[in-house]
MARLUMGU-459331 format. One line per 8 residues: number of its first residue (from 1); their letters; for each residue x, y, z of C-alpha. Coordinates in Angstrom, 1 decimal, always signed. Each point is the difference from the previous one (the first is absolute). Example, Ala and Ser with C-alpha at 12.3 -4.5 7.8 and 13.67 -1.06 7.14 Angstrom:
1) AS) +12.3/-4.5/+7.8; +1.4/+3.4/-0.7
This chain:
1) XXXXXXXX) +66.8/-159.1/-81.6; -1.2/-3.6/-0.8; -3.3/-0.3/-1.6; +0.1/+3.0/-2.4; +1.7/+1.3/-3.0; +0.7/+3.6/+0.1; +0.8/+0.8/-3.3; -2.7/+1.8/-2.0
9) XXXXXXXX) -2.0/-1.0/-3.4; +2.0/+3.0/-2.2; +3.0/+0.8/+2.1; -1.0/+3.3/+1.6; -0.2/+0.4/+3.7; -3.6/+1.2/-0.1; +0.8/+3.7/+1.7; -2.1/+2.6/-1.6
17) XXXXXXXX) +1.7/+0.1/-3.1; -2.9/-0.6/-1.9; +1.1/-3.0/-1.8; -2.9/-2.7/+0.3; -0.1/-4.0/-0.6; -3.3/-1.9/-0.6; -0.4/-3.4/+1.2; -3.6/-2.0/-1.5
25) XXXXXXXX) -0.6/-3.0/+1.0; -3.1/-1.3/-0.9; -2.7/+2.0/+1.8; +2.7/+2.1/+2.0; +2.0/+2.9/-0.9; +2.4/+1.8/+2.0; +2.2/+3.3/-1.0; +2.3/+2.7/+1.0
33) XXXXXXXX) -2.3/+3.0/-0.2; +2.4/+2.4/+0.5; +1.4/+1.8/+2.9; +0.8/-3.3/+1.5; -3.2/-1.0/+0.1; -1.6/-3.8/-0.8; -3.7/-0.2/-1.6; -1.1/-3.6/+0.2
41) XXXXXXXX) -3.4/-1.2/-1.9; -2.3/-2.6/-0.3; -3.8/-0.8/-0.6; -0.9/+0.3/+3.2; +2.5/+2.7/+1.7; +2.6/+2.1/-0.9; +2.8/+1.3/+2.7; +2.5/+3.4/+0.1
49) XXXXXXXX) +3.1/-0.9/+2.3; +1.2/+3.1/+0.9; +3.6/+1.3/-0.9; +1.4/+0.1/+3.8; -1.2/-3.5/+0.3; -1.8/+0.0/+3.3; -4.2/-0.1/-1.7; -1.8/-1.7/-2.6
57) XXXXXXXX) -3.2/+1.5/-0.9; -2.4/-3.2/-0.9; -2.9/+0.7/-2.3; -3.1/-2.4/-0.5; -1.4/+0.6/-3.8; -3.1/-1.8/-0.5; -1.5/+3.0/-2.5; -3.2/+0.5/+1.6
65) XXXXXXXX) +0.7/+1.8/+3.9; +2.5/+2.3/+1.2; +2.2/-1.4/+2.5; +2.3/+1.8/+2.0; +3.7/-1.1/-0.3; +1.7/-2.4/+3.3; +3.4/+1.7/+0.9; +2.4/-3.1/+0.7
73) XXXXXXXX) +2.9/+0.9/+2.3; +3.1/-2.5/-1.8; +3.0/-0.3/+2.7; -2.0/-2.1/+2.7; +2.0/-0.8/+3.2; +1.0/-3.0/+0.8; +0.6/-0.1/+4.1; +2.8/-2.0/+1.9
81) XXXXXXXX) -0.9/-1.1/+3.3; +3.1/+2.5/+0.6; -0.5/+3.1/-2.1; -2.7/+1.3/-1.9; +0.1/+0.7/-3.6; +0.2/+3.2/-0.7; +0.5/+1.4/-3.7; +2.9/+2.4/-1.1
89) XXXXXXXX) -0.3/+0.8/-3.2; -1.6/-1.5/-2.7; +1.5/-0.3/-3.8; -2.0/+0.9/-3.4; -2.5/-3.0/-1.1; +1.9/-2.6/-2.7; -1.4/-2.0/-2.9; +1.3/-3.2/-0.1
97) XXXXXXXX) -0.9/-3.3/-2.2; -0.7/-2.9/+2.0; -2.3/-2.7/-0.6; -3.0/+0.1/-1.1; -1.1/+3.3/+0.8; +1.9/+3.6/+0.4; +0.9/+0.8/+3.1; +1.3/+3.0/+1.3
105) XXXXXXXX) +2.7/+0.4/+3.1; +0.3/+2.2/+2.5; +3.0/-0.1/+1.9; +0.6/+2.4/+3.5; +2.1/+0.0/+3.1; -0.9/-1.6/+3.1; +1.1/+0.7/+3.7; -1.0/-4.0/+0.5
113) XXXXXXXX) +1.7/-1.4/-3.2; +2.9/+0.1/-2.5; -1.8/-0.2/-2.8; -3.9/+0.6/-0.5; -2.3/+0.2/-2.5; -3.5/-0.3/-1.4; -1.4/-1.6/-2.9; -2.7/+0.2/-2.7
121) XXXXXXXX) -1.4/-2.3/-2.2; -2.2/+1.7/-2.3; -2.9/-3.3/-0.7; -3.2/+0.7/-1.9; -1.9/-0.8/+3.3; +1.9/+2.7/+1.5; +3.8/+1.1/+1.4; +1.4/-2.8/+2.4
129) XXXXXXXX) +2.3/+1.7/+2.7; +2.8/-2.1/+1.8; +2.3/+1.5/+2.4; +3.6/-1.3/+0.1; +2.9/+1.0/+2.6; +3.6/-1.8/+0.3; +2.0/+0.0/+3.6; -0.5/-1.8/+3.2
137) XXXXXXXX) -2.9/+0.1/+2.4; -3.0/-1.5/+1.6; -3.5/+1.3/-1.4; -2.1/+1.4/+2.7; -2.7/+1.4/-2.7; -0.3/+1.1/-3.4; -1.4/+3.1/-1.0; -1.8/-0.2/-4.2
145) XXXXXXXX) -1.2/+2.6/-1.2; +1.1/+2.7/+2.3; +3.6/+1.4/+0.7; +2.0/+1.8/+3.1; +1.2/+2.9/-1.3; +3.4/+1.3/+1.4; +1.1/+2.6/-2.7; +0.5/+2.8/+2.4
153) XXXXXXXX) -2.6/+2.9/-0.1; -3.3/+0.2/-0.1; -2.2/-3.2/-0.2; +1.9/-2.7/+1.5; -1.6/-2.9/+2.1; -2.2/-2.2/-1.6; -1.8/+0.3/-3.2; -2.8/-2.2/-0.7
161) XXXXXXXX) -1.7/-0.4/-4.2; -2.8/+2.3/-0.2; -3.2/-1.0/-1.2; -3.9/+1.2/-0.3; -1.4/-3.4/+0.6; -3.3/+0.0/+2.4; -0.5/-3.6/+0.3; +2.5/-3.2/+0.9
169) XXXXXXXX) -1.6/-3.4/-0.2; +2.7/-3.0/+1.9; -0.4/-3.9/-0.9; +0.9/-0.7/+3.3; -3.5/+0.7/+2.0; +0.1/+2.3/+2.8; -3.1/+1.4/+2.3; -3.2/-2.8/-1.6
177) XXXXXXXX) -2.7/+3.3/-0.8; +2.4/+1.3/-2.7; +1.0/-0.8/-3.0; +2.3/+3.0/-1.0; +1.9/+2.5/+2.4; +0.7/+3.8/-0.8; +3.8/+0.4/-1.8; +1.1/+2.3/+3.0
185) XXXXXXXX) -1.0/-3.2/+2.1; +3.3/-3.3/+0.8; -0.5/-3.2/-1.5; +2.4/-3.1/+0.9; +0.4/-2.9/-2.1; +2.6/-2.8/+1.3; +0.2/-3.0/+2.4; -1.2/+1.2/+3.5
193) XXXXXXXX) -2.5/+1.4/+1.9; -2.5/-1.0/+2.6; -2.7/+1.9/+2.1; +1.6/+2.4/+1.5; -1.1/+3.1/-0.8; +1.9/+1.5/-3.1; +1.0/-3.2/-1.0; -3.2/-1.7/-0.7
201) XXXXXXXX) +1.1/-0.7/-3.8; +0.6/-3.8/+0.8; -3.0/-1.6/-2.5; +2.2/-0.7/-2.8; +3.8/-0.3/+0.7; +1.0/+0.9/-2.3; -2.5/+1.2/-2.2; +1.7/+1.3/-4.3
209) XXXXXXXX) +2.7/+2.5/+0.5; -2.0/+2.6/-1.6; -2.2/+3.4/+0.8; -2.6/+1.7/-2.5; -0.8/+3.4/+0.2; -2.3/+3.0/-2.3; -0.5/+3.6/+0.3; -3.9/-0.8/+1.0
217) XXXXXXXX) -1.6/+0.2/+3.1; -2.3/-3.2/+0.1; -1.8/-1.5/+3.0; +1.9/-2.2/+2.2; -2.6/-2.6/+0.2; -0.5/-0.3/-3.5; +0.8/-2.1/-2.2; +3.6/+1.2/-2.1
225) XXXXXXXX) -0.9/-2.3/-2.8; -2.9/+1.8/-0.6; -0.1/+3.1/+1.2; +0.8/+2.9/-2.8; +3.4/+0.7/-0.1; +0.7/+2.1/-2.9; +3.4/+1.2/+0.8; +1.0/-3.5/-0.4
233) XXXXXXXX) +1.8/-2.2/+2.7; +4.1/+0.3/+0.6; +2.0/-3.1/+1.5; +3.0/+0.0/+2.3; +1.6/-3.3/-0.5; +2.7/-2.0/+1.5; +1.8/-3.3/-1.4; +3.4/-2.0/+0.6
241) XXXXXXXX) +0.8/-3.2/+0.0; -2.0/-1.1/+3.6; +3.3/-1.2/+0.9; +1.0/+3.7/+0.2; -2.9/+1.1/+1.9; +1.8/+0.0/+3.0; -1.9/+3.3/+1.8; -3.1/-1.1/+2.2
249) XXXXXXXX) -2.2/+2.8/-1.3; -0.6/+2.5/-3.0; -1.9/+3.3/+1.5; -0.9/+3.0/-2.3; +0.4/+2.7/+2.0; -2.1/+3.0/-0.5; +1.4/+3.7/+0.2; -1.7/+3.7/+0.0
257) XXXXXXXX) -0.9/-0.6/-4.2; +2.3/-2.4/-0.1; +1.4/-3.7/+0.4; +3.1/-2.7/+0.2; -0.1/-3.4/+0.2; +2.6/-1.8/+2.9; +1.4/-3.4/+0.6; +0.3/-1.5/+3.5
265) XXXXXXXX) +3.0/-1.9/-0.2; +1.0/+0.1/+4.2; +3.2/-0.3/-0.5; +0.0/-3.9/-1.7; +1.0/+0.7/-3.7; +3.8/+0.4/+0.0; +2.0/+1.9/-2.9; +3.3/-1.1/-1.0
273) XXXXXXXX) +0.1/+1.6/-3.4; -2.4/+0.8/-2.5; -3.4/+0.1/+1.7; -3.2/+0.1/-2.2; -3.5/+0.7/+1.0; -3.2/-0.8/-1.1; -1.5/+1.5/-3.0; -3.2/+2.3/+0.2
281) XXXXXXXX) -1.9/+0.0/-3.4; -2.1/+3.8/-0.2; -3.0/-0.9/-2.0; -3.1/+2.3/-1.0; -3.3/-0.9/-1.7; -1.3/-2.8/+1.3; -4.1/+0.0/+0.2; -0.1/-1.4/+3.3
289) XXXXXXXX) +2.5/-1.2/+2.9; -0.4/-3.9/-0.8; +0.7/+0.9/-3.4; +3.1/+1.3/+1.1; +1.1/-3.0/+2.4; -0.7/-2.3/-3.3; +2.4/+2.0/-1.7; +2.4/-0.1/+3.0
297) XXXXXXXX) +0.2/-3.7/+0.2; +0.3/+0.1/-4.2; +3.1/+1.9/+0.9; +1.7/-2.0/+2.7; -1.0/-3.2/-1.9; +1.9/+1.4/-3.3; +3.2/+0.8/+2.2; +0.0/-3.4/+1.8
305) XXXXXXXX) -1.7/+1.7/+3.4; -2.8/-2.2/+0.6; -0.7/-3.5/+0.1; -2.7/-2.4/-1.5; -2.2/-2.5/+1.8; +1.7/-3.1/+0.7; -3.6/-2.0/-1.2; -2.0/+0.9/-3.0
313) XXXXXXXX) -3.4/+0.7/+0.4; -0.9/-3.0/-2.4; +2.5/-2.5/+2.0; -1.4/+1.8/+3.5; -1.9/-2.8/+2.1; -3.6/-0.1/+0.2; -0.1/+0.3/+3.7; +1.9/+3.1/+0.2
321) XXXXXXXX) -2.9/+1.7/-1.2; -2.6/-1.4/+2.5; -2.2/+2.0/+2.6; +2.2/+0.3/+3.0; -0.5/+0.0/+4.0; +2.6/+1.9/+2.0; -0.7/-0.5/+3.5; +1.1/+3.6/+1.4
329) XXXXXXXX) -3.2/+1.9/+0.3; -1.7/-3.0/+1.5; +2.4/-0.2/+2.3; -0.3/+3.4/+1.0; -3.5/-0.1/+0.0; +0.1/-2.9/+2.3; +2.6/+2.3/+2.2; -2.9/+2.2/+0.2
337) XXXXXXXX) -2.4/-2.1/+1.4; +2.4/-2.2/+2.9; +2.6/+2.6/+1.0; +3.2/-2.0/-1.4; +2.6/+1.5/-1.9; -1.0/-1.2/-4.1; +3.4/-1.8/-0.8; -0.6/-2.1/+3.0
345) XXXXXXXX) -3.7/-1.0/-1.7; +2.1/-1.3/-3.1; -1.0/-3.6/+1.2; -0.5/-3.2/-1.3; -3.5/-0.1/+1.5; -1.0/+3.7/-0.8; +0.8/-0.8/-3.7; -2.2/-2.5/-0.1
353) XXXXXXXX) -3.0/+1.2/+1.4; +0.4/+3.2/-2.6; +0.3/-2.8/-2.6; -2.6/-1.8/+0.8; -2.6/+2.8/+0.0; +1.2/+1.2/-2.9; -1.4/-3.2/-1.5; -3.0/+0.2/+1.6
361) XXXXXXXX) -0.4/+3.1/-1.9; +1.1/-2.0/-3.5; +3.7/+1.8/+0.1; +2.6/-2.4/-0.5; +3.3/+2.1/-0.9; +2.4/-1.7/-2.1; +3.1/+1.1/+2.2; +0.3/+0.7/+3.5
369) XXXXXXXX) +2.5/+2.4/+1.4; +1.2/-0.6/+3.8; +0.3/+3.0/+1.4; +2.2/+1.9/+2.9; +1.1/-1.7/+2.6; +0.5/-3.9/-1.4; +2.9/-0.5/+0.9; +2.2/-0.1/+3.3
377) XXXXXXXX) +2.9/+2.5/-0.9; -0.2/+2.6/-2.9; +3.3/-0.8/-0.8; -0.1/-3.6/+0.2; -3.2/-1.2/-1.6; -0.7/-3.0/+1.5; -4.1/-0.4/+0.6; -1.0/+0.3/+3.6
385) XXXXXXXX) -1.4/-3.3/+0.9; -2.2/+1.6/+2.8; -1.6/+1.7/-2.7; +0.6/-1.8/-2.8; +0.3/-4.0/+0.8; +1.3/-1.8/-3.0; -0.2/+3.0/-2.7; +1.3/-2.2/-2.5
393) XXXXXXXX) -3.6/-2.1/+0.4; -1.7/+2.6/-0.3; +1.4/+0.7/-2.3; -0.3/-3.6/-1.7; -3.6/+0.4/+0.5; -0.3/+3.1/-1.9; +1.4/-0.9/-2.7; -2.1/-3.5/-0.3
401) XXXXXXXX) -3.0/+2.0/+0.1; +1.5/+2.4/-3.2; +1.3/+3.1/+1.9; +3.3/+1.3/+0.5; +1.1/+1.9/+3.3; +3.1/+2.9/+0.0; +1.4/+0.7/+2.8; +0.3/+3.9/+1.2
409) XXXXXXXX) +4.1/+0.9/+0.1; +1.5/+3.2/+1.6; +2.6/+1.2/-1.8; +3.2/+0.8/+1.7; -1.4/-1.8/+3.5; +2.9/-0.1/+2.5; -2.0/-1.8/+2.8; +2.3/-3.0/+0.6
417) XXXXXXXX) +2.4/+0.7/-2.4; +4.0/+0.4/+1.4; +1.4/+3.7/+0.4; +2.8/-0.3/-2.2; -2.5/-1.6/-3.5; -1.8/+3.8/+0.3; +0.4/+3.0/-1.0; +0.8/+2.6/+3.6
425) XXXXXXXX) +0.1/+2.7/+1.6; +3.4/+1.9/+1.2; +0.1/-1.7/+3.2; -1.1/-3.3/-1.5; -3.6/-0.6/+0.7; -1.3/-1.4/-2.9; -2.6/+1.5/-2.8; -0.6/-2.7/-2.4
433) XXXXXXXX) +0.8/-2.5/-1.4; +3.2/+0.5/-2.9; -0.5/-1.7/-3.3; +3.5/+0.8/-0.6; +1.5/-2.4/+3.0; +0.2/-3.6/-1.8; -1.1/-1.5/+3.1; -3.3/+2.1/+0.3
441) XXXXXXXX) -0.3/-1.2/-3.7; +0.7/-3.5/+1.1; -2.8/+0.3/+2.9; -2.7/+1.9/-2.7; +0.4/-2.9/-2.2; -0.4/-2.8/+2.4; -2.9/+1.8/+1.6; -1.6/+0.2/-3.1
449) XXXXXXXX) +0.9/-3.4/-1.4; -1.8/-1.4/+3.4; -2.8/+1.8/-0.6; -0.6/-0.7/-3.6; +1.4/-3.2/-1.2; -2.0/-3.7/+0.2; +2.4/-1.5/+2.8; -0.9/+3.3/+2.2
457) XXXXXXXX) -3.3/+2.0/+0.6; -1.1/-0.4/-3.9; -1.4/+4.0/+0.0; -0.7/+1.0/-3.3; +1.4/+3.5/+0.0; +1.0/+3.4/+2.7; -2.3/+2.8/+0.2; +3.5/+2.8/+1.0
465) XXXXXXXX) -1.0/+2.6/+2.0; +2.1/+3.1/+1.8; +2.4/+0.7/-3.0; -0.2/+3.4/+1.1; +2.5/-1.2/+3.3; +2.7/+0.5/-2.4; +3.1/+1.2/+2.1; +0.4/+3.8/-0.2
473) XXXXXXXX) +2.2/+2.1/+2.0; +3.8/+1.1/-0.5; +1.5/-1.8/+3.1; -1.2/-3.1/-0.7; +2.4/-3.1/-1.8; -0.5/-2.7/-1.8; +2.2/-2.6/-1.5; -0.1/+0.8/-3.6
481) XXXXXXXX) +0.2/+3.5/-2.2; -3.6/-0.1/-1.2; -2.8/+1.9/+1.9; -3.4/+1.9/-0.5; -2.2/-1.3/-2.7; +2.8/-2.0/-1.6; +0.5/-1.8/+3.8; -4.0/-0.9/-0.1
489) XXXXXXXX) +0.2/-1.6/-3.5; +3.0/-1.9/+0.8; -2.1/-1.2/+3.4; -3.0/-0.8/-2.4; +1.9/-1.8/-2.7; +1.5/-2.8/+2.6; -3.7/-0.4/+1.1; -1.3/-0.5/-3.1
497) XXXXXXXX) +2.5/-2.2/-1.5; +0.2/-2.5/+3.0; -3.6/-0.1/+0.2; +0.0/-0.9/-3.9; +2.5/-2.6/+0.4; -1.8/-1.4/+2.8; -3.1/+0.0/-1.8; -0.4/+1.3/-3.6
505) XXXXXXXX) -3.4/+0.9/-0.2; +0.2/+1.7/+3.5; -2.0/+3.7/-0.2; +2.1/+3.2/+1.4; -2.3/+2.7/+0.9; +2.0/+3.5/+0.9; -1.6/+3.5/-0.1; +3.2/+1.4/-2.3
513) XXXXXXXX) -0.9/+1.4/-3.3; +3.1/+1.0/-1.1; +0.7/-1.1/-3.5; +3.7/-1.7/+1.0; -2.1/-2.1/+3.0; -2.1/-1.6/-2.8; +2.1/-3.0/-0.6; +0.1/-0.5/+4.3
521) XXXXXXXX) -3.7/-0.4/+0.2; -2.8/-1.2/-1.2; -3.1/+2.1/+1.0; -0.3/+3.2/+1.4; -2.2/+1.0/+2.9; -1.7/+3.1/+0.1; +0.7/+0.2/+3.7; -2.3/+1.7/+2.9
529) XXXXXXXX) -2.8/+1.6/-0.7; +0.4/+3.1/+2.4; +2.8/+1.1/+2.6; -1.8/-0.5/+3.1; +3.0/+1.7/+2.4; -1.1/+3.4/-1.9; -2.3/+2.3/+2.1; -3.2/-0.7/-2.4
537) XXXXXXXX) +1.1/-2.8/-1.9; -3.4/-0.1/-1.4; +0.4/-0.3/-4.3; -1.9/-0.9/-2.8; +1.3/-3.5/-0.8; -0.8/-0.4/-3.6; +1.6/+3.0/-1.3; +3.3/-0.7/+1.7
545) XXXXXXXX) +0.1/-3.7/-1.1; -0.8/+0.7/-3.6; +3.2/+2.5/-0.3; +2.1/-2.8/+1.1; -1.2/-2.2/-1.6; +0.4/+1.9/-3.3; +3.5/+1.3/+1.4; +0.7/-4.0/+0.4
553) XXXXXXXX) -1.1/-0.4/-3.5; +1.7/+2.7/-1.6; +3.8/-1.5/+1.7; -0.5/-3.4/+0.1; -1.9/-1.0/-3.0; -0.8/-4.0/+0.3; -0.2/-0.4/+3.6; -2.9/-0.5/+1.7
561) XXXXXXXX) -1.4/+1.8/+2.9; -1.4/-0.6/+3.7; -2.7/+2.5/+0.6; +0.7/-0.6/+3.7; -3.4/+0.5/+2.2; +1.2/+1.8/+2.7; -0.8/+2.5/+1.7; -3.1/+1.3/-1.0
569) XXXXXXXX) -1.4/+2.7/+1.9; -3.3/-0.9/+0.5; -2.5/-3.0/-1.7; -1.0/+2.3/-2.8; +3.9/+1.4/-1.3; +0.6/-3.9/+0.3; -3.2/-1.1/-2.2; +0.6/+2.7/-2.0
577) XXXXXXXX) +3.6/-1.5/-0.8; -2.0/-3.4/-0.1; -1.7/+0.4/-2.8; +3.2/+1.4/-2.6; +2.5/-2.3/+1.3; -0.2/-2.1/-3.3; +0.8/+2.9/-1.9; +3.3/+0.5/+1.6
585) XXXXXXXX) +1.5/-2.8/+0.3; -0.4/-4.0/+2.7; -2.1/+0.4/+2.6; +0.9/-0.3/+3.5; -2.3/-0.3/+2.7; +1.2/+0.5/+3.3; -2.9/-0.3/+2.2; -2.4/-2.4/+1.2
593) XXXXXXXX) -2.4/+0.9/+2.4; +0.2/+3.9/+0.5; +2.2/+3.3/-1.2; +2.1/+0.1/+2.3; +0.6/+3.5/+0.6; -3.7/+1.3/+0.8; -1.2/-3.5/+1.0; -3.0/-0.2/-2.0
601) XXXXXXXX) -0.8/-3.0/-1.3; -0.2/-1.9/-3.5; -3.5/-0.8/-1.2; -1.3/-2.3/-2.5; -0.1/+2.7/-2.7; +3.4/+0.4/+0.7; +1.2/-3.7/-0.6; -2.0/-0.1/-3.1
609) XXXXXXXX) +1.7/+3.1/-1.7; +3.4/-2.2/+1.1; -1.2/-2.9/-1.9; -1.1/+2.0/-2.7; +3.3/+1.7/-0.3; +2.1/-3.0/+0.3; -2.0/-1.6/-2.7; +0.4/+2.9/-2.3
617) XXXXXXXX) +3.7/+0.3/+0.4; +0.4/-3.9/-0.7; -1.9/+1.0/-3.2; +3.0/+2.9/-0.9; +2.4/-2.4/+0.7; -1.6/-3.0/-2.2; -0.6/+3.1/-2.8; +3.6/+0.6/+0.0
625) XXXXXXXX) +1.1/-3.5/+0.0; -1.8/-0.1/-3.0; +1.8/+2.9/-1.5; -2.4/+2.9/+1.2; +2.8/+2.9/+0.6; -3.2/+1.6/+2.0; -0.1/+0.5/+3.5; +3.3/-0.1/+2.6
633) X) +0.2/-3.8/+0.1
């Protein structure tokens, strides 16, 4: 089978014969134990793969509390869209040298595959599983961490990794009042979601690859960074290449004491060959769950899995980092009060009038963001002129008086775009738009270049909303091979590097923290506050906002963040998020008159604490201009 070399460190066939082989490499040893057994050993965890193959017992050792041991099931199952895989037998564990580290091999039969086999390379941060199968196929999911068993007997089916963890904590923020989720509890982490209910896990898309878990109960509203946690925090990990992230979502999926992580590839990732999936690092003792993330973007950035910033924080202009004024909630607010849907109040006029007071009130923002609905067509971008006569003036003005304006973009709009540039459905109705036709590249670019460059509208930048419409479903065909996260990057990447060519300083702000989408934006936003299609969608905002904002930290150190302002639940959640803005990262005001939700109105205590906190973040940004690492500027 390509990929591996089967022959063994001293010859022998590893079968219970007792003779053993060491492997050290720096902080990792591995060994035959004996009875066809492999002991692996490191600082931080040591590992028995048992003789039949099929387990690895995964110790944390941190010297100090007794953990219990996670029970990995090895084979995984890697499903066609027409046959599952089931396993048939499974061969003794192998030590093998390659690369860096020790890795052991476990090879089995599939029903699916002609050859399969599982991987494991022993780092000091912990073993790095990879699953690898040879034949011909279309992926409908994968299966990590888990296995179908088909030995005949007693215990066939699936078997999920056992564990006693009592606490799961996800990057990728689900239900606003908590913080952490109970391990016997789903968490998804990938490129779609929306309100619906069970699929309201849409605020970052996609959020790190990556899950933390501990064997202690803590409360789900507190804080995991500081909460006590003596057991210790695991990480489930996942990197590739984001090329090869070709599934649309990663889901742990908890069992009866137990767990497996799957894939949802839908059909889209063909296999002509050898066919490798995505590794999953297993790594205990971490003090807390960011802790953990920074060491999971450490780890993709040393294999080549992430990306950097495309601008500095030294060579970032100034006026990235000035108070903002999105004008969502004020549109909605204004919905509230005249009856009229809030993208149709995305107005010239309206704009104005919420600038204007705002100045009364002594806010000037240093960038304004044009909100939903500016422009005629999603899909064609071209400014209404009953709304918006002569943007590009406006525009023009704006900048004369020292602002800068973005201009709000949906991502993978299909409103006036031609049926055959998207991506559709099986009897042809179109889905989105499909980075992968050249022509639907073509009509990004142009879009873009219209809005951006000097000879066109002049905007400064794209606030990009709705990544989470990323096309999912099995029926539906594209142009290209690439789909899932890998599909939404590739979308993201055209954007951003027409929208730099049409203007180099131009700002992207995206609400994707995963550490490959750093070099296809510029900012992260923190995204709404609360999910207001949930029956109580009443939250405390500051909690929420402060995990991702630490979660956007930990990923994608060096870019900034959008606090976002909306929604806030009430005046007080939203004065309470007010007043610690600063602290997380550029302010961004998205009211004018009243919160829009409950209708009660700002007062003049309210527009001082915005002028005080505007005038204390442009203080942490002058500090770190002049080499203060303090603060999140």
């Amino acid at each position: 089978m390509s990929g591996t070399d089967s022959r063994m460190l001293d010859g022998t066939a590893g079968d219970g014969t007792g003779m053993t082989a060491d492997v050290t490499t720096g902080a990792v040893r591995v060994r035959y134990a004996g009875g066809g057994v492999v002991e692996a050993e490191a600082d931080r965890w040591r590992m028995t793969v048992a003789a039949d193959g099929q387990t690895a017992r995964l110790y944390a050792r941190d010297g100090a509390t007794a953990h219990h041991p996670v029970e990995l099931q090895l084979p995984g199952a890697l499903d066609r869209t027409d046959r599952s895989d089931e396993t048939l037998s499974v061969e003794a564990p192998e030590l093998e040298p390659a690369g860096r580290w020790p890795v052991v091999t476990v090879r089995r039969r599939s029903s699916a595959w002609l050859r399969a086999c599982t991987r494991v390379e022993c780092t000091p941060e912990g073993p790095v599983f990879t699953w690898e199968v040879e034949g011909e196929g279309a992926l409908r999911q994968s299966l990590l961490l888990g296995q179908r068993a088909a030995y005949g007997g007693r215990g066939g089916g699936l078997r999920p990794s056992g564990h006693a963890w009592h606490t799961l904590f996800t990057p990728n923020p689900g239900p606003p009042r908590r913080l952490t989720r109970g391990a016997g509890e789903s968490a998804a982490v990938g490129a779609y979601g929306d309100a619906r209910p069970g699929r309201g896990h849409w605020f970052f898309t996609p959020a790190p690859l990556v899950l933390a878990l501990t064997e202690d109960r803590l409360d789900d509203t507190a804080d995991p960074a500081g909460a006590q946690a003596p057991h210790g925090w695991w990480t489930l990990g996942l990197g590739a290449p984001v090329r090869d992230l070709t599934f649309t979502e990663l889901t742990y999926a908890p069992s009866d004491g137990g767990f497996h992580l799957a894939l949802a590839y839908e059909g889209h990732t063909r296999v002509d060959g050898l066919h490798r999936s995505p590794s999953v690092m297993v790594s205990p003792g971490h003090p807390d769950p960011y802790a953990g993330l920074r060491a999971h973007r450490a780890w993709l950035e040393e294999r080549g899995w992430s990306a950097r910033p495309r601008t500095a924080p030294k060579e970032r202009p100034a006026w990235w980092t000035e108070p903002m004024f999105c004008g969502w909630g004020a549109q909605m607010g204004r919905s509230r009060e005249t009856g009229r849907s809030a993208p149709s109040l995305s107005t010239r006029a309206e704009y104005d009038t919420h600038l204007a007071h705002l100045r009364s009130r002594g806010l000037v923002p240093g960038t304004v963001v044009i909100d939903d609905k500016w422009q005629e067509q999603y899909g064609s971008w071209r400014p209404d002129p009953a709304a918006w006569p002569d943007l590009g003036g406006w525009i023009a003005d704006h900048h004369a008086g020292g602002r800068r304006v973005l201009l709000w973009w949906r991502a993978w709009a299909i409103e006036g775009v031609p049926d055959e540039l998207c991506v559709r459905t099986a009897d042809g109705r179109p889905v989105a738009l499909d980075p992968e036709h050249p022509k639907a590249r073509d009509l990004l670019a142009g879009n873009i270049r219209r809005m951006l460059s000097r000879d066109g509208l002049d905007a400064d930048g794209l606030k990009i909303d709705f990544t989470a419409d990323t096309p999912t479903g099995e029926a539906l065909s594209g142009h290209g091979e690439l789909w899932g996260i890998a599909l939404l990057h590739r979308y993201l990447e055209i954007v951003y590097e027409a929208a730099k060519a049409a203007k180099p300083d131009a700002l992207i702000v995206t609400h994707t923290p995963h550490p490959a989408f750093a070099g296809v934006t510029d900012m992260i936003r923190l995204n709404d506050m609360i999910r207001l299609d949930d029956p109580d969608p009443y939250a405390p905002v500051v909690p929420q906002m402060r995990h991702r904002a630490a979660v956007v930290n930990a990923a994608c150190p060096g870019l900034p963040v959008d606090t976002d302002d909306w929604c806030a639940p009430d005046r007080d959640q939203w004065r309470a998020y007010t007043a610690v803005k600063d602290q997380l990262g550029v302010p961004a005001l998205y009211l004018s008159t009243h919160v829009d939700r409950t209708g009660e109105p700002l007062e003049d205590i309210d527009y001082a604490a915005l002028r005080r906190l505007w005038a204390r973040w442009q203080g942490r940004v002058r500090n770190a201009a002049a080499g203060d690492t303090g603060g999140t500027a």
